[in-house]
C-alpha atoms as an extended CHARMM CRD file, in Angstrom:
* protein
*
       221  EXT
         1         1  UNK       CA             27.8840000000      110.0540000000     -113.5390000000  PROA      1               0.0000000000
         2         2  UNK       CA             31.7130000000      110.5720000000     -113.2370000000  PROA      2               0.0000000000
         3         3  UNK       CA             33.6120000000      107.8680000000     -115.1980000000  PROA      3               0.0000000000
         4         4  UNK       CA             35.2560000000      106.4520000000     -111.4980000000  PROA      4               0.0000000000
         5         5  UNK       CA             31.8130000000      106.2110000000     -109.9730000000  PROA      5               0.0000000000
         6         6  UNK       CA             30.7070000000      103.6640000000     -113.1450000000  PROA      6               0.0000000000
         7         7  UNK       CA             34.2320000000      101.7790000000     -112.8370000000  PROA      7               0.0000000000
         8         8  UNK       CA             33.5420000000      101.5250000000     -108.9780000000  PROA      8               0.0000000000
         9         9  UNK       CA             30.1550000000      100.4460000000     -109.6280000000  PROA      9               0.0000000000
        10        10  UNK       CA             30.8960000000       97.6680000000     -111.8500000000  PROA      10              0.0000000000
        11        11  UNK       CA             33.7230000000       96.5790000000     -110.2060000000  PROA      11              0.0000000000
        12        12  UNK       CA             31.6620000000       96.0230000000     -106.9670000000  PROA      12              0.0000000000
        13        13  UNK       CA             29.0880000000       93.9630000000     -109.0670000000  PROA      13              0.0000000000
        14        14  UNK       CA             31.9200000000       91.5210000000     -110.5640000000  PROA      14              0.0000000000
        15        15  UNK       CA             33.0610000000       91.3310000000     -106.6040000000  PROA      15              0.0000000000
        16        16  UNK       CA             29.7940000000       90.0300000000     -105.7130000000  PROA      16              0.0000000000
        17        17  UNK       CA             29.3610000000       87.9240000000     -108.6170000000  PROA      17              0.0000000000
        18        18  UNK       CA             32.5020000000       86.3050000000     -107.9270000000  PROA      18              0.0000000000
        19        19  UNK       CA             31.5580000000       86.0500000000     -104.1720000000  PROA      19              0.0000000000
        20        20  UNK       CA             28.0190000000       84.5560000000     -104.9310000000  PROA      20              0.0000000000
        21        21  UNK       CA             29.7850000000       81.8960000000     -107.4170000000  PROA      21              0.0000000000
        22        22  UNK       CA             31.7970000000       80.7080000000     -104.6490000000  PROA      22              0.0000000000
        23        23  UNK       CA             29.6070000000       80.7480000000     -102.3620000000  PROA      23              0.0000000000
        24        24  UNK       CA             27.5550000000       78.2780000000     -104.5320000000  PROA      24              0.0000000000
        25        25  UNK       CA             30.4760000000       76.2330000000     -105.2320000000  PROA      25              0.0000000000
        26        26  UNK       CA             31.4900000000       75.7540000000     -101.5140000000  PROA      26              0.0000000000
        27        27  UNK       CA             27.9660000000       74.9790000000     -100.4240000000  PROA      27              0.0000000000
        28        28  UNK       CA             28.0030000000       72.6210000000     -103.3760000000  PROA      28              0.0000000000
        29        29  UNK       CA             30.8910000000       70.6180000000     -102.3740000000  PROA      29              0.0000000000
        30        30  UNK       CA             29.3760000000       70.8450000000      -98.7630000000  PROA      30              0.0000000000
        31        31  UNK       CA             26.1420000000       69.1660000000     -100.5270000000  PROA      31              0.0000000000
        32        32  UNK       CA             28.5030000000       66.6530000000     -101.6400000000  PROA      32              0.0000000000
        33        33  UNK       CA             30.5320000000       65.5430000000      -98.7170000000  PROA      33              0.0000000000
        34        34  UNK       CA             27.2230000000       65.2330000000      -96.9880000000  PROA      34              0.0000000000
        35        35  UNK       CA             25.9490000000       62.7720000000      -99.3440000000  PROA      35              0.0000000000
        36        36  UNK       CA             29.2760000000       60.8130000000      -99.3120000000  PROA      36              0.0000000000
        37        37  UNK       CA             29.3560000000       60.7990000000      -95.4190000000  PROA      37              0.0000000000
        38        38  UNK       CA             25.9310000000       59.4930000000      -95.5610000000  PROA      38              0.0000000000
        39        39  UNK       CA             26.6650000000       56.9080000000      -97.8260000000  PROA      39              0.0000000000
        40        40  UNK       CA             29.0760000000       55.1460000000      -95.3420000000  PROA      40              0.0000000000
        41        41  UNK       CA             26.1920000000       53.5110000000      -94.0800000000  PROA      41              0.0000000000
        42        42  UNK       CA             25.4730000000       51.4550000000      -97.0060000000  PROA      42              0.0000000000
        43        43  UNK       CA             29.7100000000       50.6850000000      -97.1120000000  PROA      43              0.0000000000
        44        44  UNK       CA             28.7030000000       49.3250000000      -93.3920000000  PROA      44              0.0000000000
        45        45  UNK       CA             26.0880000000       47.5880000000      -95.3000000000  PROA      45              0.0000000000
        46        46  UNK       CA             28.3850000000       45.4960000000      -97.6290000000  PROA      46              0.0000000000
        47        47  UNK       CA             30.5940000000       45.5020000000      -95.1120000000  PROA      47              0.0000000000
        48        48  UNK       CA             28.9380000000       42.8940000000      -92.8200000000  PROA      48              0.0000000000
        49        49  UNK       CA             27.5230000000       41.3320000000      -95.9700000000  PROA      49              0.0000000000
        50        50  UNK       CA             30.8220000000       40.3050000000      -97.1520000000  PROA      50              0.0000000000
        51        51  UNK       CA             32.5480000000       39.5230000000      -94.0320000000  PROA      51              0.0000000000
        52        52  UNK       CA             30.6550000000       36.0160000000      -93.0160000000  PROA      52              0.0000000000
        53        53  UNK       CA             31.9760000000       34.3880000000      -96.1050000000  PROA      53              0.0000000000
        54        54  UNK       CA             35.5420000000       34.2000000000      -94.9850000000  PROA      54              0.0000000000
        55        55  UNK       CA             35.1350000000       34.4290000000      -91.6070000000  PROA      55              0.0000000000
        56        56  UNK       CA             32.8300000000       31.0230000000      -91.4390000000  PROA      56              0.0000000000
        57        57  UNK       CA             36.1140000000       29.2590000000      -93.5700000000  PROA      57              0.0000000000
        58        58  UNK       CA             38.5910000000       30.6810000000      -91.0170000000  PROA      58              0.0000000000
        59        59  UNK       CA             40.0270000000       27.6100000000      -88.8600000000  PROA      59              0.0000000000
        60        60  UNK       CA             40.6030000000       30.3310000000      -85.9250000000  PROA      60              0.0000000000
        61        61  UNK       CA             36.9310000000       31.7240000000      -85.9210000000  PROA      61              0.0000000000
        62        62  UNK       CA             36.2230000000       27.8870000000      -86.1320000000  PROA      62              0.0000000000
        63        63  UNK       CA             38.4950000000       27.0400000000      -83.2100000000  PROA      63              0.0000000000
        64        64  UNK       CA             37.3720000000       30.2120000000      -81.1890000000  PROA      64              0.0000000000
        65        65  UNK       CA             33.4710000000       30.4130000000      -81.8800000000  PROA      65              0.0000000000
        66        66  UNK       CA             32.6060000000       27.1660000000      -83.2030000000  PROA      66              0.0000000000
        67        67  UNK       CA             34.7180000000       25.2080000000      -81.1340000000  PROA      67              0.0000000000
        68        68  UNK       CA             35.2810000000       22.2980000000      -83.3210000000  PROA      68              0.0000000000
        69        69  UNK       CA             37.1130000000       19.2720000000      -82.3610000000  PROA      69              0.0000000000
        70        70  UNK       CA             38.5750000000       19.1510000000      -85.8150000000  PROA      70              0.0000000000
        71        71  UNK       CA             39.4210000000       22.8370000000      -86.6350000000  PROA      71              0.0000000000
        72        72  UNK       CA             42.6950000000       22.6110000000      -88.1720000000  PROA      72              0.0000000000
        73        73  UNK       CA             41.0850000000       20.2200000000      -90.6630000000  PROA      73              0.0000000000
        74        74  UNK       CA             40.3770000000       22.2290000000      -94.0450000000  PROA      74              0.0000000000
        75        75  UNK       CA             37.4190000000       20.1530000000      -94.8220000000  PROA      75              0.0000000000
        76        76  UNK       CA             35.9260000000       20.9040000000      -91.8910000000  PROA      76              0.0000000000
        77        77  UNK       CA             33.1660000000       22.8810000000      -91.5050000000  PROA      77              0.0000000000
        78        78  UNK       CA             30.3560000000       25.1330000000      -88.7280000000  PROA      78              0.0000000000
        79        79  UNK       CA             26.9260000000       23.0110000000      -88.8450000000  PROA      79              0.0000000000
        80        80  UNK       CA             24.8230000000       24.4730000000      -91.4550000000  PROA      80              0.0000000000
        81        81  UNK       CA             22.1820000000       25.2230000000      -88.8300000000  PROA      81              0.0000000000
        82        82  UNK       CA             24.4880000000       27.4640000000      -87.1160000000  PROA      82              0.0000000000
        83        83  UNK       CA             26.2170000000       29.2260000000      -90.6480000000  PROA      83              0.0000000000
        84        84  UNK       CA             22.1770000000       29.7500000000      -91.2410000000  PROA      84              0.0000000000
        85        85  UNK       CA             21.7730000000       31.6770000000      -88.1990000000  PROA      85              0.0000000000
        86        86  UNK       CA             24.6260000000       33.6220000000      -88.6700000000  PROA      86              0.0000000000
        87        87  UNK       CA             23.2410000000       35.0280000000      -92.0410000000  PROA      87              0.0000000000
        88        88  UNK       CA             19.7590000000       35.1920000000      -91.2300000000  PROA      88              0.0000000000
        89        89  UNK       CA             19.8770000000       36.9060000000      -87.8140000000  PROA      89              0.0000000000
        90        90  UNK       CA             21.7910000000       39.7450000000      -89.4500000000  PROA      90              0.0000000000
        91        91  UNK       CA             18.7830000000       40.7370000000      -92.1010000000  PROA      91              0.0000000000
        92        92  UNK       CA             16.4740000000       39.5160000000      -88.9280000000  PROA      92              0.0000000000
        93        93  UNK       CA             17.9710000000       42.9300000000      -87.3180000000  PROA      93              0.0000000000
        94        94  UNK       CA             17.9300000000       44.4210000000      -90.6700000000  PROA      94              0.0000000000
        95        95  UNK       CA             14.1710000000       43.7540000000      -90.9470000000  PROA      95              0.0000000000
        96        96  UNK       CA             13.1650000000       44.9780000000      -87.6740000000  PROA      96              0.0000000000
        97        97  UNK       CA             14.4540000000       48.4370000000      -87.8380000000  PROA      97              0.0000000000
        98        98  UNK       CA             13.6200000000       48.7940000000      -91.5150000000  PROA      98              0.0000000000
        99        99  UNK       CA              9.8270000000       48.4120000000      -90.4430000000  PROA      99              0.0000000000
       100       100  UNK       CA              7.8250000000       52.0830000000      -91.2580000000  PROA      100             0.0000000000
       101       101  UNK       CA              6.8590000000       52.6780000000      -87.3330000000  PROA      101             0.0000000000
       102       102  UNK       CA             10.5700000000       51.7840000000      -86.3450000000  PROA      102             0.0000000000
       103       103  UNK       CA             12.2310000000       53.9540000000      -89.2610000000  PROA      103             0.0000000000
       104       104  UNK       CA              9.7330000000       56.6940000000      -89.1060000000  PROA      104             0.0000000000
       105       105  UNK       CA              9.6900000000       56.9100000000      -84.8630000000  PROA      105             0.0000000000
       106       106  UNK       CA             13.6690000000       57.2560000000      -85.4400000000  PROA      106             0.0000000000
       107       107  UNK       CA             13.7990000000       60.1210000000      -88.4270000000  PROA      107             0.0000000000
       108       108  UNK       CA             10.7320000000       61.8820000000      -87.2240000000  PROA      108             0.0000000000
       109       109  UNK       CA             11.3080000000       62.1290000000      -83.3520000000  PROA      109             0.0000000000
       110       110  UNK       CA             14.5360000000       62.6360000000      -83.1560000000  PROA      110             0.0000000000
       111       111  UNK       CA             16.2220000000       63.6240000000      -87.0720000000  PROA      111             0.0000000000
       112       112  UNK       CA             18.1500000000       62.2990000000      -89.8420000000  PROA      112             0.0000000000
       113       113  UNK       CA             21.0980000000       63.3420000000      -88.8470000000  PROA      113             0.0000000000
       114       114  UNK       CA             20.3790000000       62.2130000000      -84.7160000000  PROA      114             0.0000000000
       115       115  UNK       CA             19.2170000000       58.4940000000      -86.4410000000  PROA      115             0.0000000000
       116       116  UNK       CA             22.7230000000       58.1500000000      -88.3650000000  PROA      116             0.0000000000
       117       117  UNK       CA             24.6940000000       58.9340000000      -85.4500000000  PROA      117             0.0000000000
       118       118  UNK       CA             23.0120000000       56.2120000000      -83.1410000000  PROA      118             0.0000000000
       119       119  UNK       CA             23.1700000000       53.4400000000      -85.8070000000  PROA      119             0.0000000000
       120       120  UNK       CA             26.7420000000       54.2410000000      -85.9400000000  PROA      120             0.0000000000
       121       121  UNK       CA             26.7020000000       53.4670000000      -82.4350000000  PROA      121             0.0000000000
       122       122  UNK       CA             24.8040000000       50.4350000000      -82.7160000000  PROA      122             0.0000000000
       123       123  UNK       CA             26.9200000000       49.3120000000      -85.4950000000  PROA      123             0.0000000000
       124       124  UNK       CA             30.1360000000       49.9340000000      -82.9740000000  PROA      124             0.0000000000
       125       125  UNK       CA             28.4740000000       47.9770000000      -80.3020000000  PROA      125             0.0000000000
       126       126  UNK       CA             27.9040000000       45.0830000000      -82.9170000000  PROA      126             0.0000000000
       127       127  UNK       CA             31.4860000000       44.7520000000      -84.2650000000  PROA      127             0.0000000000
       128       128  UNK       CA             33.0630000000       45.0700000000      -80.8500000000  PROA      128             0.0000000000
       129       129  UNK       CA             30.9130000000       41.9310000000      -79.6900000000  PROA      129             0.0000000000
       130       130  UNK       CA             31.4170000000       39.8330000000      -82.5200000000  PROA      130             0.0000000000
       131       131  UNK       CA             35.3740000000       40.7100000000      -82.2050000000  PROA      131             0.0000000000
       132       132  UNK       CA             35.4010000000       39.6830000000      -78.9920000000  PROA      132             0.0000000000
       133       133  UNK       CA             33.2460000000       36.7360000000      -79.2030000000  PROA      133             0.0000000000
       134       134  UNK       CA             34.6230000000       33.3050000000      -77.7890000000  PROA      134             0.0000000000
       135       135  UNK       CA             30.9600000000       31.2240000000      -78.2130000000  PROA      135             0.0000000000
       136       136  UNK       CA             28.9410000000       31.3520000000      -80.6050000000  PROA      136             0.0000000000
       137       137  UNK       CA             25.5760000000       33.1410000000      -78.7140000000  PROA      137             0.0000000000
       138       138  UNK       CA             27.4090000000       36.6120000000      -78.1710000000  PROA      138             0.0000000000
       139       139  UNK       CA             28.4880000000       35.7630000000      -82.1440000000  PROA      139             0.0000000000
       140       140  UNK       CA             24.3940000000       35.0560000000      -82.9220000000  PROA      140             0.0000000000
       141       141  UNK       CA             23.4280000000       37.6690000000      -80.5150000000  PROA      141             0.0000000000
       142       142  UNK       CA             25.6900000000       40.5490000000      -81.9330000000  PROA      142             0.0000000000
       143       143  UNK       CA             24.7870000000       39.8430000000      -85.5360000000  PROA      143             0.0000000000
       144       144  UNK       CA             21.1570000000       41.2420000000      -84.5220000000  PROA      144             0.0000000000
       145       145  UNK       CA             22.8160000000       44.0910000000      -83.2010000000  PROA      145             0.0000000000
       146       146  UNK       CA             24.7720000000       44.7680000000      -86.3000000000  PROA      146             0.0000000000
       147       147  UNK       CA             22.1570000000       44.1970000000      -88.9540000000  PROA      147             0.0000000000
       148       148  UNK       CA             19.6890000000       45.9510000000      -86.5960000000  PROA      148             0.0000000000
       149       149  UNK       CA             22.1910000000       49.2700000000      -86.8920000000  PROA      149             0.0000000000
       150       150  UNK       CA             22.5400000000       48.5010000000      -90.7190000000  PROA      150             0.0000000000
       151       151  UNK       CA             18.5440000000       48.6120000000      -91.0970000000  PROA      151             0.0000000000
       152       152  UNK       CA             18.5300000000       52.2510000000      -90.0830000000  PROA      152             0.0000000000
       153       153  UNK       CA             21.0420000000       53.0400000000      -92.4220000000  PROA      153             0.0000000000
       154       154  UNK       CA             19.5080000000       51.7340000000      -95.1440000000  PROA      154             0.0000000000
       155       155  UNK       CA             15.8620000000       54.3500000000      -94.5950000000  PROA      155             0.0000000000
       156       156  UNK       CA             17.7840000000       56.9550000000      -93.2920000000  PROA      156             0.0000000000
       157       157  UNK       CA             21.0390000000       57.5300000000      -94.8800000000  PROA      157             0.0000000000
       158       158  UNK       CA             18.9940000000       57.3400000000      -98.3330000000  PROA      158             0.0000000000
       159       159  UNK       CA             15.9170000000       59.6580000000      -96.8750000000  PROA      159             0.0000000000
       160       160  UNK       CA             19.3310000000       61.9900000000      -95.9280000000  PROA      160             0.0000000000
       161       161  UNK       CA             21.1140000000       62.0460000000      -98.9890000000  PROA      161             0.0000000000
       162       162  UNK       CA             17.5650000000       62.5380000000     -101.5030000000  PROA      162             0.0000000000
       163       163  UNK       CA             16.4910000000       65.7520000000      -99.1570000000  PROA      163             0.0000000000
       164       164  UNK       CA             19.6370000000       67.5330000000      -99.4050000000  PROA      164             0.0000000000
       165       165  UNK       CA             20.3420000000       67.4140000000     -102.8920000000  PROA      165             0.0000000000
       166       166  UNK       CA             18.6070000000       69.4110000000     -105.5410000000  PROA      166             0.0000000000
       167       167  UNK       CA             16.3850000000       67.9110000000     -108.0030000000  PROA      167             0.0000000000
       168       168  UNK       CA             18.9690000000       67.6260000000     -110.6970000000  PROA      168             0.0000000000
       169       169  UNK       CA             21.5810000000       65.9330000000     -108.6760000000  PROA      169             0.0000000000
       170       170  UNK       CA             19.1820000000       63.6660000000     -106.7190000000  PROA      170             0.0000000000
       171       171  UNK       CA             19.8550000000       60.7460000000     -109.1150000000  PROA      171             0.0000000000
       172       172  UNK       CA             23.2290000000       60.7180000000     -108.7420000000  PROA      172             0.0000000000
       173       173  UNK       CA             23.7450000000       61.1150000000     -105.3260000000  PROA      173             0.0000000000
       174       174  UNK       CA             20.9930000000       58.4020000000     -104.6640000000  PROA      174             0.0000000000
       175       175  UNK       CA             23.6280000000       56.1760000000     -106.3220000000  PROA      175             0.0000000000
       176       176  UNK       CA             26.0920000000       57.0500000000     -104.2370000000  PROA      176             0.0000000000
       177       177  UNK       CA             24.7760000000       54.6280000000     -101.1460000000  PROA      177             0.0000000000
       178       178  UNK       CA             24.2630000000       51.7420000000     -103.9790000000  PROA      178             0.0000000000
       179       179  UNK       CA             27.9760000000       52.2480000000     -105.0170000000  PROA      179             0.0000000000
       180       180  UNK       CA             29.3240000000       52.0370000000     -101.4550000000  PROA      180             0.0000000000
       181       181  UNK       CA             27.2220000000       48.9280000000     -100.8310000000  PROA      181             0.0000000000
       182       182  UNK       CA             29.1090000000       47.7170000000     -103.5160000000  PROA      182             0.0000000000
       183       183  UNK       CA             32.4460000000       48.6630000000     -101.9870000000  PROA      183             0.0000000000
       184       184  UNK       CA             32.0130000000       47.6190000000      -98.9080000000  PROA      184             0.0000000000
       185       185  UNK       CA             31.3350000000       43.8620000000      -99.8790000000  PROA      185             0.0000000000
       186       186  UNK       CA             34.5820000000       44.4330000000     -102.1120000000  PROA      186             0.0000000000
       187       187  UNK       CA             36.9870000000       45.2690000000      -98.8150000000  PROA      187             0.0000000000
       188       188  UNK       CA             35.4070000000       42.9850000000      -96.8160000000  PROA      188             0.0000000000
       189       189  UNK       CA             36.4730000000       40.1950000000      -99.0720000000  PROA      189             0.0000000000
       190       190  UNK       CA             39.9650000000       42.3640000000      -99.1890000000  PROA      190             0.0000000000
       191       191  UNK       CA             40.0990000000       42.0570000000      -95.5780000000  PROA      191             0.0000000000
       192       192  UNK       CA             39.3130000000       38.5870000000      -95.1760000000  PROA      192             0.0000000000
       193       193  UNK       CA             42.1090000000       37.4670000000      -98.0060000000  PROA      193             0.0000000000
       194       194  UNK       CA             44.2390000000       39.7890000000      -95.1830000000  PROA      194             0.0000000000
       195       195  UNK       CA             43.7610000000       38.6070000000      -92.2120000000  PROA      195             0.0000000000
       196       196  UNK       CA             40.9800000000       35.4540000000      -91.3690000000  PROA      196             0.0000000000
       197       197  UNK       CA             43.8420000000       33.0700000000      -92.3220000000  PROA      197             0.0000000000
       198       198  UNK       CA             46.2790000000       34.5570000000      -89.0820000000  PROA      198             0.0000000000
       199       199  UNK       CA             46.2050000000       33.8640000000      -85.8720000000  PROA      199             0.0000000000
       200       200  UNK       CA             43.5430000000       36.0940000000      -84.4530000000  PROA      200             0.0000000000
       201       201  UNK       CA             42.5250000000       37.5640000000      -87.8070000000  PROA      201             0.0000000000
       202       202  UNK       CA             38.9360000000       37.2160000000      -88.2100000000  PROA      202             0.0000000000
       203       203  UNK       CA             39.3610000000       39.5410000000      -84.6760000000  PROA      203             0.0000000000
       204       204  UNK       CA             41.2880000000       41.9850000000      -86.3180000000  PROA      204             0.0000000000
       205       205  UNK       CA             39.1920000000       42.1880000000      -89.2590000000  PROA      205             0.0000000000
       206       206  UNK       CA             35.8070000000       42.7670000000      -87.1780000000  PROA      206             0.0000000000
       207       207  UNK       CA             37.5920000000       45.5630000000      -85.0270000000  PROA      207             0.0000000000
       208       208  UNK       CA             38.6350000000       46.8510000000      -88.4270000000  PROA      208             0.0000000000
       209       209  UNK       CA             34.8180000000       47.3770000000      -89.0800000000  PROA      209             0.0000000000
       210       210  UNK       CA             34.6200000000       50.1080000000      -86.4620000000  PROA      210             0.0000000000
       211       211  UNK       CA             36.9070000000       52.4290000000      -88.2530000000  PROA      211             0.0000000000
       212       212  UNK       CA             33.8860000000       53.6030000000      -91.0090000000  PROA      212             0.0000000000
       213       213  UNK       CA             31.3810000000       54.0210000000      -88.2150000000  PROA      213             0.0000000000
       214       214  UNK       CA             33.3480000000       56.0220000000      -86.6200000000  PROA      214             0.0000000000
       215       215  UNK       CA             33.9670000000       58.2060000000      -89.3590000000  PROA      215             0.0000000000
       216       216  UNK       CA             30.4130000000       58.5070000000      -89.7400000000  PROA      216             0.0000000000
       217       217  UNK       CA             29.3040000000       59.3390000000      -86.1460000000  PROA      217             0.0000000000
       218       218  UNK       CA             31.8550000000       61.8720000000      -86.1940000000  PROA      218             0.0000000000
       219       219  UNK       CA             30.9590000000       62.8140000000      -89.6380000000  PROA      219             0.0000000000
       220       220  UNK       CA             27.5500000000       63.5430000000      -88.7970000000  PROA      220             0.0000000000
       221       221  UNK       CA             26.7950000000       67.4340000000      -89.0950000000  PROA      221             0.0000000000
């Protein structure tokens, strides 16, 4: 063969290599993305874990929700029946959506990806109540809603992020939802040292709780 028809030859194979590398690398950072868009639902997850802490010592959420006599007192403090019921109804919610017929009627009938976009919703719906909450049955009410929304993310973000990624990345990416739970618990004690203390704080920082789920409805491919 003439010595231009080799050069051309092997040329055009190093074109394609180089093409089929970067191919792979773009659809693994794709992979990747995916996984960390999927993990925002467990940062929604620590999210609403963290936030009741401050948010029951805030004198305003007291004044607003609670409606105690005696809010601007520092010692004073919500009933313990009704700080209960704040906690509990949000993994009440949590439970009922995590149950197999729930979680498997969502990802089977309808997809992964179709699931994570309406918990996102849910979880909207949730933190737009409690924000705007001036008694404390929206406040009990809207906690369902919430941990009801974080209960699907919890089956099928993880389901999500296992199927996509090969079998030697499946570890890690598994993580990922652990590490944003993790995260999640960390700014919502960031955003109660921020804002529960001001005048109309605890709002801000429950409107503020939107801003991820939003992310990941849009987010969703």
């Amino acid at each position: 063969k003439p010595f231009w028809l080799k050069a051309l030859a092997r040329a055009s194979v190093r074109i394609l290599n180089i093409i089929g590398e970067g191919a792979m690398q773009v659809q693994a950072i794709r992979m990747w993305l995916l996984a960390v868009v999927a993990s925002l639902g467990g940062f929604l997850f620590g999210l609403d874990l963290g936030v009741m802490g401050p948010m029951l010592e805030s004198a305003y959420f007291k004044r607003d929700v609670a409606h105690l006599v005696d809010w601007q007192d520092p010692s004073s403090e919500i009933p313990n029946d009704l700080q209960g019921h704040l906690v509990s109804l949000f993994a009440l919610g949590c439970l009922l959506t995590s149950i197999p017929h729930v979680s498997e009627y969502l990802t089977s009938s309808h997809g992964r990806v179709a699931a994570m976009a309406f918990a996102s919703v849910v979880f909207i719906l949730g933190c737009w109540l409690q924000a705007s909450s001036n008694a404390m049955w929206p406040m009990l009410l809207s906690r369902v809603i919430s941990g009801s929304a974080v209960g699907i993310c919890g089956t099928v973000c993880v389901t999500y992020q296992t199927e996509i990624a090969p079998a030697n990345k499946r570890g890690a990416m598994g993580t990922l939802f652990q590490l944003a739970i993790t995260f999640g618990i960390f700014s919502a004690a960031l955003l109660g040292y921020c804002f529960v203390d001001e005048e109309g704080g605890w709002r801000v920082a429950r409107y503020l709780h939107i801003v991820p789920a939003a992310v990941l409805l849009l987010s969703t491919p």
